[in-house]
MDTraj code that builds the backbone (N, CA, C; nanometers):
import mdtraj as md
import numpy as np

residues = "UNK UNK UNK UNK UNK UNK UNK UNK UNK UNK UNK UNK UNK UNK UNK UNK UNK UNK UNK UNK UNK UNK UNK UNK UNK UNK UNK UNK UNK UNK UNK UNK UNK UNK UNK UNK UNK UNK UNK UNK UNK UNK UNK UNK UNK UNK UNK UNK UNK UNK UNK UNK UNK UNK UNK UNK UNK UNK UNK UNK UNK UNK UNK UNK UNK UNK UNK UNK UNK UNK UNK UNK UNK UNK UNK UNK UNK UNK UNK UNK UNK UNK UNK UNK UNK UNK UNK UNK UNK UNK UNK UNK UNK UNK UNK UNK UNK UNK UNK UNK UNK UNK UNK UNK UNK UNK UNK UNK UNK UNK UNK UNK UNK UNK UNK UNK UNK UNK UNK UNK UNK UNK UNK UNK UNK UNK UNK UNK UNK UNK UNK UNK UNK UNK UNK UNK UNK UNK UNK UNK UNK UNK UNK UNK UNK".split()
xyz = np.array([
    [11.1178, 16.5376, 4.6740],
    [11.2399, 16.5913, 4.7320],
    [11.3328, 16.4755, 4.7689],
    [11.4689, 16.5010, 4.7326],
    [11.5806, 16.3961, 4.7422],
    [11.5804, 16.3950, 4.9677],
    [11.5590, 16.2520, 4.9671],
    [11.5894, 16.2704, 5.1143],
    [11.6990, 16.2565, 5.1700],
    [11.7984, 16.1737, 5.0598],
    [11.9442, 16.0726, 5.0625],
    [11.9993, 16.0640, 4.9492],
    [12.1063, 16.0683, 4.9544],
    [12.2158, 16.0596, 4.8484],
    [12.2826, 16.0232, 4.8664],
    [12.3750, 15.8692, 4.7748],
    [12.4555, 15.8153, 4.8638],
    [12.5598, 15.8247, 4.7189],
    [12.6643, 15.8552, 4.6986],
    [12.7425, 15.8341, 4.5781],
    [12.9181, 15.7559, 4.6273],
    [12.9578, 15.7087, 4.5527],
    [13.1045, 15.6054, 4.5421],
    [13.2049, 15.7010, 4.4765],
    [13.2831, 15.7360, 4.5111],
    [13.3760, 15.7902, 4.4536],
    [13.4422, 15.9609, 4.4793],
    [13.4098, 16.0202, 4.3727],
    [13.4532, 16.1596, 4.3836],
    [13.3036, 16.2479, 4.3978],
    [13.2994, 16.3471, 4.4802],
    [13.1970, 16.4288, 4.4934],
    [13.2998, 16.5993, 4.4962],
    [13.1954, 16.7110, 4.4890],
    [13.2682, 16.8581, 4.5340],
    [13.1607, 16.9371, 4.5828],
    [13.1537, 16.9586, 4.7235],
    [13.0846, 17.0600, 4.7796],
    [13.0762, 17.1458, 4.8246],
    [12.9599, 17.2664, 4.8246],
    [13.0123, 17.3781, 4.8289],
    [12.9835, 17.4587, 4.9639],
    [13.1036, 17.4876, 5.0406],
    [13.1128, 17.5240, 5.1892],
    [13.2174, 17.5898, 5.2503],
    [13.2565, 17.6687, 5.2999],
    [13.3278, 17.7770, 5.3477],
    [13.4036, 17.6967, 5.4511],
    [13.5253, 17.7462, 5.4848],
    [13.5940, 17.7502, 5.6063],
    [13.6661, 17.6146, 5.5652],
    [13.7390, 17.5370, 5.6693],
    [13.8357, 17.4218, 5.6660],
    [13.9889, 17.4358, 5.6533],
    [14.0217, 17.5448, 5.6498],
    [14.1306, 17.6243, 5.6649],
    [14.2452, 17.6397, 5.8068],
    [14.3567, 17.5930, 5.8071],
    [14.4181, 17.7021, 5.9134],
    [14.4994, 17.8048, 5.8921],
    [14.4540, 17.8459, 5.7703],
    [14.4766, 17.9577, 5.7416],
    [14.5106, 18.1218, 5.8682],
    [14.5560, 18.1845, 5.8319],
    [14.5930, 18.2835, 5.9194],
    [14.4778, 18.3882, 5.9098],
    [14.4082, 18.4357, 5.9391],
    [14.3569, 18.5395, 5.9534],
    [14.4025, 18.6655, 5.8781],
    [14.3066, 18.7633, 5.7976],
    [14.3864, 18.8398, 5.6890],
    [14.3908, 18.9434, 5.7903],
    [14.3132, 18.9627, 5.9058],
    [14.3700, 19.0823, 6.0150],
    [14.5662, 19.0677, 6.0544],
    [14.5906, 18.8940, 6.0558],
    [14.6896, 18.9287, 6.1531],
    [14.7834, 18.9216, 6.0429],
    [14.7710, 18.9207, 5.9349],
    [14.8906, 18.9616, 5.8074],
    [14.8773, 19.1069, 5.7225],
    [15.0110, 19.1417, 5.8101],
    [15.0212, 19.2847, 5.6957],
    [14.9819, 19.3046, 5.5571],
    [14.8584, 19.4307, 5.5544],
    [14.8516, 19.4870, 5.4643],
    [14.9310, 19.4299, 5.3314],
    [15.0674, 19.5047, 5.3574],
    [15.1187, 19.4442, 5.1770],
    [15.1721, 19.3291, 5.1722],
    [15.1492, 19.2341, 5.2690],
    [15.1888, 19.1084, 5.2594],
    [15.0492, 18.9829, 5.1929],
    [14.9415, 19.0766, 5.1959],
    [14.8110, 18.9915, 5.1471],
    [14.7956, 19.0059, 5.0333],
    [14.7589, 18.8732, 4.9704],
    [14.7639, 18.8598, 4.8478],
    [14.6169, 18.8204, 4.8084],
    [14.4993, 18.8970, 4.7125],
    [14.4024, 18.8801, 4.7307],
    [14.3464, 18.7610, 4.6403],
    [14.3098, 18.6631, 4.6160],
    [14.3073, 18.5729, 4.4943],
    [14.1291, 18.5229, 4.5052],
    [14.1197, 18.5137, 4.4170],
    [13.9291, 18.5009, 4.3612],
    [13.9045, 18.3778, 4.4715],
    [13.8192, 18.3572, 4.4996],
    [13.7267, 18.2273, 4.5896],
    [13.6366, 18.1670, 4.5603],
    [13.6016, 18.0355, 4.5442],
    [13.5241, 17.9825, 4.4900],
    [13.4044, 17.9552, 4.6274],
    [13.4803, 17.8955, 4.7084],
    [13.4037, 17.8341, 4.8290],
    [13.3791, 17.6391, 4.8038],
    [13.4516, 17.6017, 4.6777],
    [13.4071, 17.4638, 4.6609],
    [13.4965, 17.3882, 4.7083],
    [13.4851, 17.2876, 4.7297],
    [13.5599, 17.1479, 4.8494],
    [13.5583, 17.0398, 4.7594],
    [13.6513, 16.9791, 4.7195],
    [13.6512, 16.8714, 4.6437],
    [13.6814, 16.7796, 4.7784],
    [13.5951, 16.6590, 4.7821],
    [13.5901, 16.5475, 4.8293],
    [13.5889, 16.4096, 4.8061],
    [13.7448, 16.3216, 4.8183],
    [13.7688, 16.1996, 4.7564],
    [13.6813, 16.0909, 4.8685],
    [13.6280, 16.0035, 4.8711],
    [13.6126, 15.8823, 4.9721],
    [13.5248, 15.7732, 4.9189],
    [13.5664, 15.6746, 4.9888],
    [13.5012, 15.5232, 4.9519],
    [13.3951, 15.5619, 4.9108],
    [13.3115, 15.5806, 5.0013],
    [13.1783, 15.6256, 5.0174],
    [13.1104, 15.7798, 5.0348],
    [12.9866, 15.8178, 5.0411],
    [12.9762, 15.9546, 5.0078],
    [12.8533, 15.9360, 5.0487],
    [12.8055, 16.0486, 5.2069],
    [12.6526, 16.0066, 5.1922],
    [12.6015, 16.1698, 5.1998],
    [12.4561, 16.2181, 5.1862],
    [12.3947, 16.3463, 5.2219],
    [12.2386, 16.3380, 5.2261],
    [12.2365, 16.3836, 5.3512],
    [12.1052, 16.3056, 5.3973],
    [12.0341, 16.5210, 5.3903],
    [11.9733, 16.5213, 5.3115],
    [11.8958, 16.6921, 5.3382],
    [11.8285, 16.7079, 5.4488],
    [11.7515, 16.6013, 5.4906],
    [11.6355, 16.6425, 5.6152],
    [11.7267, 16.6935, 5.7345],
    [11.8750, 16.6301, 5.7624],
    [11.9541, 16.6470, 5.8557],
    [12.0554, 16.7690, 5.8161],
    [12.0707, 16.7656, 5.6761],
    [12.2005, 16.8745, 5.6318],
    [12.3189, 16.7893, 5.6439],
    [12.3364, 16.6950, 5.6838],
    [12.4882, 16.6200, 5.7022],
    [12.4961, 16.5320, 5.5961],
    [12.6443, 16.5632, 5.5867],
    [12.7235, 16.4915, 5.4085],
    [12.8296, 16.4475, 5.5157],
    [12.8457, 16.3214, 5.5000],
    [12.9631, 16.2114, 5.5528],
    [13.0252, 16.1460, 5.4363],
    [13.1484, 16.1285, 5.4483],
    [13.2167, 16.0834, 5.3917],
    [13.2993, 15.9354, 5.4382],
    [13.3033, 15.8904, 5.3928],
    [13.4355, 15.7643, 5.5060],
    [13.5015, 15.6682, 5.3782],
    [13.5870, 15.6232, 5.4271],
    [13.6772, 15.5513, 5.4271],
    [13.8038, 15.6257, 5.3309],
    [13.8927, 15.6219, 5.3223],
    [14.0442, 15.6947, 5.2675],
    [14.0172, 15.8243, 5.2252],
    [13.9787, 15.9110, 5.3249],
    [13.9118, 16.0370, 5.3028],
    [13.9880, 16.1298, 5.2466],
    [14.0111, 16.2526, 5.1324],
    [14.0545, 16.3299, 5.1006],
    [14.0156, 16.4580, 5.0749],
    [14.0369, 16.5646, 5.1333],
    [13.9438, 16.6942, 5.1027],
    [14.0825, 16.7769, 5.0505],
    [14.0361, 16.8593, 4.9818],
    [14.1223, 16.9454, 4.8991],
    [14.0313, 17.1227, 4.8697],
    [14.0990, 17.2185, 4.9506],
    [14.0516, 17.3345, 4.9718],
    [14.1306, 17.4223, 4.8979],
    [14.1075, 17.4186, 4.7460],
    [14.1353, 17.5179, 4.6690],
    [14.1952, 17.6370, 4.7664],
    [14.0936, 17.7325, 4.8128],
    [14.0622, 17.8629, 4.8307],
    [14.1510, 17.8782, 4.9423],
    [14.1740, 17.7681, 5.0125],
    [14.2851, 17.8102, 5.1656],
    [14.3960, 17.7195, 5.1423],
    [14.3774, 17.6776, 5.0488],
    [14.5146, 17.6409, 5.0107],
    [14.5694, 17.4923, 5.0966],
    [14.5024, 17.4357, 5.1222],
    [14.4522, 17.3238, 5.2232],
    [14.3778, 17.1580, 5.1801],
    [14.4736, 17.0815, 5.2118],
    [14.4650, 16.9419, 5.2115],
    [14.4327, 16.8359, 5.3406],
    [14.3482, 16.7657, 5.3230],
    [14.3426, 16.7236, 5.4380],
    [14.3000, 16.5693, 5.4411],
    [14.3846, 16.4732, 5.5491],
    [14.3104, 16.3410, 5.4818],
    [14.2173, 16.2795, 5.6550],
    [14.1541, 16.1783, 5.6286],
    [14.0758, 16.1022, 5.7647],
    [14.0336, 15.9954, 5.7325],
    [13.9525, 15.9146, 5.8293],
    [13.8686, 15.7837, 5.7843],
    [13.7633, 15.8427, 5.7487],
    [13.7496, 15.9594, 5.7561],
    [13.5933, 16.0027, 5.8321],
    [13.5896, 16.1286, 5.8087],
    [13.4904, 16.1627, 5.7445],
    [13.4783, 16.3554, 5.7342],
    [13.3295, 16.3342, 5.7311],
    [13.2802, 16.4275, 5.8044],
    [13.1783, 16.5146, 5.7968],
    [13.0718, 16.6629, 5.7955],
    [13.0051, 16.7166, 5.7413],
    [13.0050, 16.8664, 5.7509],
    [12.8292, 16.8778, 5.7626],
    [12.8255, 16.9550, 5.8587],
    [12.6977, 16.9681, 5.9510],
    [12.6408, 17.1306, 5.9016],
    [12.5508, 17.1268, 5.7707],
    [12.5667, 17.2552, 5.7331],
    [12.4278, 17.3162, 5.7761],
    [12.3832, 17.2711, 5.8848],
    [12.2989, 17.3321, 5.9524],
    [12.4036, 17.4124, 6.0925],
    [12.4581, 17.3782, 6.1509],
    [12.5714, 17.4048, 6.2035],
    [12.6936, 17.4588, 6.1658],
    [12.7053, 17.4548, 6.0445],
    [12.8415, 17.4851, 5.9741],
    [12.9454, 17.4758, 6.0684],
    [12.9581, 17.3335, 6.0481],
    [13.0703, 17.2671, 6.1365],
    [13.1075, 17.1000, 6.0744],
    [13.2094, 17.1017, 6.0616],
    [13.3112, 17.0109, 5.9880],
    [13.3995, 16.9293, 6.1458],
    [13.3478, 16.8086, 6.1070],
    [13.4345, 16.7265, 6.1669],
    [13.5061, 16.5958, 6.1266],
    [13.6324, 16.6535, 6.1264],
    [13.7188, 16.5132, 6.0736],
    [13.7594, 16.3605, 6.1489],
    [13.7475, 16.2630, 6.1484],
    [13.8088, 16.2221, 6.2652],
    [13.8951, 16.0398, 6.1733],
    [13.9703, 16.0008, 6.2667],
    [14.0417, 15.8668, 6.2238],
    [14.1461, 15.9299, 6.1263],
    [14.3059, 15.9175, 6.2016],
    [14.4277, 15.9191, 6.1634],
    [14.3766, 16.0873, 6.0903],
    [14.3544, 16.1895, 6.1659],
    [14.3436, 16.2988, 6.0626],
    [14.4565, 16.3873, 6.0568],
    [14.5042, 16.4652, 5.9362],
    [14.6140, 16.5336, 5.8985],
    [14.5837, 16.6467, 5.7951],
    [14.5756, 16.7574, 5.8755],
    [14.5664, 16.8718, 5.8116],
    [14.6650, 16.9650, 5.7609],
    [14.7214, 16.9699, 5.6353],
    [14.8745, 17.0331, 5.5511],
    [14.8094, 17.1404, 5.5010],
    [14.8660, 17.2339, 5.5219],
    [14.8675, 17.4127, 5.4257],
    [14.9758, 17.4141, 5.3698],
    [14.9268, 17.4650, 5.2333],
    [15.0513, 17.4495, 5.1582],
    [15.1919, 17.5491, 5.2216],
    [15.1828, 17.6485, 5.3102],
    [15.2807, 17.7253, 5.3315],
    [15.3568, 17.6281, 5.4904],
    [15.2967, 17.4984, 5.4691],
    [15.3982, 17.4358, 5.6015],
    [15.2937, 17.4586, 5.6922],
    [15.2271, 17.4977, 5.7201],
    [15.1622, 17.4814, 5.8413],
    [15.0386, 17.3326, 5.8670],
    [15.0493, 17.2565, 5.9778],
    [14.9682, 17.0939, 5.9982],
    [14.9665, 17.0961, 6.1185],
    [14.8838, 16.9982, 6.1036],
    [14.8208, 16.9473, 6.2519],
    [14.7716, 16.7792, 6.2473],
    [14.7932, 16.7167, 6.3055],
    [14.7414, 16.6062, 6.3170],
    [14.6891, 16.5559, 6.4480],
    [14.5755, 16.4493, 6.4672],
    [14.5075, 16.4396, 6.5686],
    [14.4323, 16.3247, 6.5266],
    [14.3704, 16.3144, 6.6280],
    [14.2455, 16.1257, 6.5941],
    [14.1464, 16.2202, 6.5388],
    [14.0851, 16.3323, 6.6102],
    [13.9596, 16.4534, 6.5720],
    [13.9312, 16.5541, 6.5407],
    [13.9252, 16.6223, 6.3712],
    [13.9882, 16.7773, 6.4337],
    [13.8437, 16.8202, 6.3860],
    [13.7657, 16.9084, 6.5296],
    [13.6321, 16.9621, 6.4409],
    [13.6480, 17.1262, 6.4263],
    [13.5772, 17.1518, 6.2937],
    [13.6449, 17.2970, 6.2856],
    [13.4899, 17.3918, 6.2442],
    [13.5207, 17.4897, 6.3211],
    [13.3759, 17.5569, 6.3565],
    [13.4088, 17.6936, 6.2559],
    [13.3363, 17.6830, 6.1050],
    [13.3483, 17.7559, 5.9694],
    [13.3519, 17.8927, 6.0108],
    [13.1955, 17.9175, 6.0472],
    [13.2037, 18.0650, 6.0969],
    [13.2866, 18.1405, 6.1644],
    [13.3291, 18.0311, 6.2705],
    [13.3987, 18.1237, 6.4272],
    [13.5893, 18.0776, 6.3375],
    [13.5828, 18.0398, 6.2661],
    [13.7258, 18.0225, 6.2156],
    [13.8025, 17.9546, 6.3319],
    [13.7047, 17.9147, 6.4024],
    [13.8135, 17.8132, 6.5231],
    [13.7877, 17.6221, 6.4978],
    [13.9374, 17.6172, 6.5215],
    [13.9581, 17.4433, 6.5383],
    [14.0172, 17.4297, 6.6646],
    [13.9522, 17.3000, 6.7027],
    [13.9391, 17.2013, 6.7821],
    [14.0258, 17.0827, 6.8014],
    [14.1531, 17.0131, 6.7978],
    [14.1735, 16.8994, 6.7858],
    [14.1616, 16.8221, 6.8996],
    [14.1287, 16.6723, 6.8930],
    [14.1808, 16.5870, 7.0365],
    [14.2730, 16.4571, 6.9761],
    [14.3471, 16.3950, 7.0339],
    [14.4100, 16.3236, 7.0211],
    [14.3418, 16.1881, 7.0874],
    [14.4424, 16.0789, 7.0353],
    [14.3665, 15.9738, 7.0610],
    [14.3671, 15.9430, 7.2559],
    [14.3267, 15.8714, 7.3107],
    [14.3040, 15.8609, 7.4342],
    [14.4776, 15.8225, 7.5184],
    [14.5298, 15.8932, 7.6046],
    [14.6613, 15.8868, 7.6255],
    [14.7923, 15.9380, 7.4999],
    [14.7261, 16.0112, 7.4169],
    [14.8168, 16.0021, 7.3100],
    [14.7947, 16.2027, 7.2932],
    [14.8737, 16.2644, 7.1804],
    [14.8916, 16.4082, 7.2207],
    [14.8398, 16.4662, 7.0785],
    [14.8361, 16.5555, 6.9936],
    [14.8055, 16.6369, 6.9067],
    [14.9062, 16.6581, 6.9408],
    [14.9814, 16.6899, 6.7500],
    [15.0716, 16.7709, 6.6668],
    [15.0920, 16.8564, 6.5975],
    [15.1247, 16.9742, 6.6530],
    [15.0871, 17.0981, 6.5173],
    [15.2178, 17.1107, 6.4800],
    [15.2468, 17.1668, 6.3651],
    [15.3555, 17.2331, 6.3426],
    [15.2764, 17.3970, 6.2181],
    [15.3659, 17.4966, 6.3298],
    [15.3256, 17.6300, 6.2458],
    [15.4814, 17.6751, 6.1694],
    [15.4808, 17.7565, 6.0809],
    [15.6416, 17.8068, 6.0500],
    [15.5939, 18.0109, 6.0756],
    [15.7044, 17.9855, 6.1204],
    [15.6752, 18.0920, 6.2072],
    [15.7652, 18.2519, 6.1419],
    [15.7258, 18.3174, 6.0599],
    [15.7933, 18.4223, 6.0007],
    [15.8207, 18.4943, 6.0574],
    [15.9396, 18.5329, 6.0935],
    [16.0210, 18.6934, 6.1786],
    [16.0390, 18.7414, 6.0678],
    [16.0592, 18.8881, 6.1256],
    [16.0993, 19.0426, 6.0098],
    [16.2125, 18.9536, 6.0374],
    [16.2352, 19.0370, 5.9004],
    [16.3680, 19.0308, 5.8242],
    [16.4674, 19.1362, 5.9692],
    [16.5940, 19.0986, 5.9439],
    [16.7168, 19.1859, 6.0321],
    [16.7673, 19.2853, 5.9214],
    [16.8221, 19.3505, 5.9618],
    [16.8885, 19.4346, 5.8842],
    [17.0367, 19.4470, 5.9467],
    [17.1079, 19.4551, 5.8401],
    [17.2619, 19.4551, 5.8505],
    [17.2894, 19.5468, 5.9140],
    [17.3933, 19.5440, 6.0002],
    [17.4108, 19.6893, 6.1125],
    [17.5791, 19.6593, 6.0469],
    [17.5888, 19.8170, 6.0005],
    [17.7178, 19.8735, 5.9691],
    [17.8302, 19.8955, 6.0401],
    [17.9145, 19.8827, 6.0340],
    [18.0670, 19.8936, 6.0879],
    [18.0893, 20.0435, 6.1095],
    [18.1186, 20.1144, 6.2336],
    [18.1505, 20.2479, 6.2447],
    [18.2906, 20.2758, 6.1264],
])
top = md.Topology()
chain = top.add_chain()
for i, resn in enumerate(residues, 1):
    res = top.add_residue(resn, chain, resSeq=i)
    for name in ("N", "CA", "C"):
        top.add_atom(name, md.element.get_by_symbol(name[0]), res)
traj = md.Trajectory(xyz[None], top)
C-alpha cells in the first residue's frame, strides 16, 4: 500500500465543495441552471504531497486550484484538503474568484465541504475582503397617467 506520494507539477483530485457558490435553495427556480458535475479539482503547485495513512494532500508553493463544477479559481502558498474531515484549507496571500464576480481574499480561508461553510482570517492586524455582486429584480417602468 502507497503510504506517500509526492509529485512536481500538475495533479487533479477528486473532492466536492470549494465553492462560494450560492446555494441552489437561495436562487430561483427558473433562474438555475442545471449543468453535469464532475466533482474533480485540478491542482497546479511546486510541489504536491498525499500521505493515505493521514488522508491529507498538500500542496505549496504558487498554488492554483481550478473548480470546474463551481465555477471557481483560487490561488495560495499553501492548499490543503483533509479528506478524512472533508475540509480544505487554503492559506498564504489566498484569493478566491467565481466566475460571476464574486471573491474573497484573506491570509486563511478554510472551507468546511459538507457544511458549505467558509471561514476566512486575515493576516494579524490586517482585515478580510469579500466582494459579492449583488442582483436586484429588475424595476419595471411605471407609466404616465
Amino acid at each position: 500500500m502507497l503510504k506517500r506520494l509526492v509529485a512536481i507539477g500538475v495533479a487533479t483530485f477528486a473532492f466536492h465543495g470549494m465553492g462560494l457558490a450560492t446555494p441552489a435553495s437561495a436562487v430561483p427556480a427558473e433562474q438555475r441552471i442545471v449543468t453535469p458535475t464532475t466533482g474533480l479539482v485540478s491542482i497546479e503547485s511546486d510541489l504536491q504531497q498525499a500521505d493515505n495513512s493521514t488522508g491529507v494532500v498538500t500542496a505549496t508553493g504558487n498554488v492554483k486550484i481550478v473548480y470546474p463544477d463551481q465555477r471557481v479559481i483560487a490561488t495560495a502558498r499553501q492548499a490543503q484538503y483533509f479528506s478524512k474531515e472533508n475540509r480544505v484549507v487554503l492559506s498564504g496571500d489566498v484569493d478566491v474568484v467565481q466566475a460571476d464576480g464574486h471573491s474573497i481574499r484573506a491570509e486563511q480561508v478554510v472551507y468546511l465541504v459538507e457544511r458549505e461553510r467558509l471561514v476566512a482570517q486575515p493576516l494579524a492586524g490586517g482585515q478580510v475582503v469579500s466582494k459579492y455582486r449583488l442582483n436586484s429584480a429588475p424595476t419595471q417602468a411605471v407609466k404616465a397617467p
